[in-house]
C-alpha positions as CSV (number, residue, x, y, z in Angstrom):
1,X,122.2,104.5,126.2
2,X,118.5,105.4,126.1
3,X,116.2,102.8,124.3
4,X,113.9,104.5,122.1
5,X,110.3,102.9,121.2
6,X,110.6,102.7,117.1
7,X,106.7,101.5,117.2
8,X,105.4,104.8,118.6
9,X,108.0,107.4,117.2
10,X,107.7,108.3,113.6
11,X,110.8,110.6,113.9
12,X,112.6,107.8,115.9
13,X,111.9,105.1,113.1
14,X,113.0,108.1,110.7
15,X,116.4,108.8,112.2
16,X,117.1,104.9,111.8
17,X,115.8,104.3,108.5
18,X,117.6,107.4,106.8
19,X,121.2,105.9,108.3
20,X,122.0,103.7,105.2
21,X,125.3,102.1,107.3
22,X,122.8,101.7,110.1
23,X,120.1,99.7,107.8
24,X,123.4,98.2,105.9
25,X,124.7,96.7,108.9
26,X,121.3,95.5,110.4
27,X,120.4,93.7,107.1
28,X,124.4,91.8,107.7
29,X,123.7,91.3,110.8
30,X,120.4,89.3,110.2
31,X,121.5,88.1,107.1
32,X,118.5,88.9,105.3
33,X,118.4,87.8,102.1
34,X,118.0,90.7,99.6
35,X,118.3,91.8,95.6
36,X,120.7,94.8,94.7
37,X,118.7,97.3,92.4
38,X,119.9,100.9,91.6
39,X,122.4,100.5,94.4
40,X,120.3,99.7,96.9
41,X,119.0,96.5,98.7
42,X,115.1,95.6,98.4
43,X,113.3,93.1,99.3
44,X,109.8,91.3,97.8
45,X,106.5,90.9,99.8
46,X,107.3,87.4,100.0
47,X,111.3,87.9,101.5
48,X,109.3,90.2,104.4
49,X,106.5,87.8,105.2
50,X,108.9,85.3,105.6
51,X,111.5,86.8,107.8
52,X,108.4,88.2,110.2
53,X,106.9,84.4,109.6
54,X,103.4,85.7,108.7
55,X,101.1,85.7,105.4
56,X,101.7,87.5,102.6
57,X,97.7,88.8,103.1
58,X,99.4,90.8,106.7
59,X,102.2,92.3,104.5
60,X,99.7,93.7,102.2
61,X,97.3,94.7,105.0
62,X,100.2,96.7,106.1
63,X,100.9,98.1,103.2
64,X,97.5,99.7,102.7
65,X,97.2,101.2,106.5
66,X,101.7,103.0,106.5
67,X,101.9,103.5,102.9
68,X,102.3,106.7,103.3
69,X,105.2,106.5,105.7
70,X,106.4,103.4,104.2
71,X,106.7,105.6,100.6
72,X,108.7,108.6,102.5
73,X,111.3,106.2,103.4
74,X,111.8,104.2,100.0
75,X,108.9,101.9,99.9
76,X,107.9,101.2,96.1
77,X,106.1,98.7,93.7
78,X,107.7,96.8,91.6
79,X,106.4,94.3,88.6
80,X,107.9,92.0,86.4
């Protein structure tokens, strides 16, 4: 099986992230911790920085530059 580069491919991260079993079984297999809202799994700034062991201030920065593409695929704020 072909390897595809997820960091260059917009449609290749798309294919992935719109396969719920696929993102489902990725988040087991990791055991990422994560809270259950309107039937699906989310996870804080602060859960993200931690699994990819940098600053909260990099998560953000990230959020401003893909928020577009993070938003297409289910990215949203949440307070409170």
């Amino acid at each position: 099986m072909e390897e595809k580069d997820l960091t260059v491919s917009n449609i290749e991260r798309q294919n992935i992230l719109n396969n719920r079993i696929a993102v489902n079984t990725i988040r087991q297999k990791l055991e990422l911790p994560a809270m259950l809202f309107n039937q699906e799994y989310c996870f804080t700034k602060q859960m993200v920085a931690d699994f990819y062991d940098v600053d909260i201030s990099t998560i953000n920065r990230y959020l401003g530059t893909y928020d577009e593409e993070l938003m297409q695929n289910g990215f949203f704020f949440m307070q409170g």
